[in-house]
C-alpha positions in Angstrom: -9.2 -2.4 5.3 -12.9 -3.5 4.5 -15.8 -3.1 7.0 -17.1 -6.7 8.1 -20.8 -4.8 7.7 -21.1 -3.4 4.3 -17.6 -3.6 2.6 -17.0 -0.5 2.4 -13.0 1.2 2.2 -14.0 4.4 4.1 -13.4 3.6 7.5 -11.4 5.8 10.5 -9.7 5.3 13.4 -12.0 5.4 16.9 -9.8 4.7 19.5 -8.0 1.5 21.5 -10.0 -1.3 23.3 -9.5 -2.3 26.4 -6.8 -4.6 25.2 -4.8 -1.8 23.2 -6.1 -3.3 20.0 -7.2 -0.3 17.3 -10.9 0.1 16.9 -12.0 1.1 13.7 -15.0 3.0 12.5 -16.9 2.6 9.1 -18.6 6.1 7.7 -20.7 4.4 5.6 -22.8 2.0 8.1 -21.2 3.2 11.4 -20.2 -0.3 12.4 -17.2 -0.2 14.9 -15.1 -3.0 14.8 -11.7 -3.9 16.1 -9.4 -4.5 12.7 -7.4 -8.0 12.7 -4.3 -8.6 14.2 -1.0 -9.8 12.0 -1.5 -13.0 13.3 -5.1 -13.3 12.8 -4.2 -12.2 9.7 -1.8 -14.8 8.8 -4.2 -17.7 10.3 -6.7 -16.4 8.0 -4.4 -16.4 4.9 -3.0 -19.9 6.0 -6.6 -21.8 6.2 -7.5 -20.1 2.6 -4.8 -22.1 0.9 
């Protein structure tokens, strides 16, 4: 997994949202973000081709 805010690899666990989705926590930048979904994940592969 890549952070969205510097692209770093060194990112940990922090938790659930609300919504049980896993929230994700870069070391480098401390950005949290919530990492993708399968699905978003195969929307986002599908509009690339």
């Amino acid at each position: 997994m890549i952070c969205p805010g510097c692209g770093s690899t060194t990112i940990n666990k922090n938790g659930h949202t609300y919504y049980g989705k896993q929230n994700n926590k870069c070391k480098e930048c401390n950005r949290q973000f919530v990492s993708p979904s399968e699905d978003e994940k195969n929307l986002n592969n599908d509009q690339k081709k």
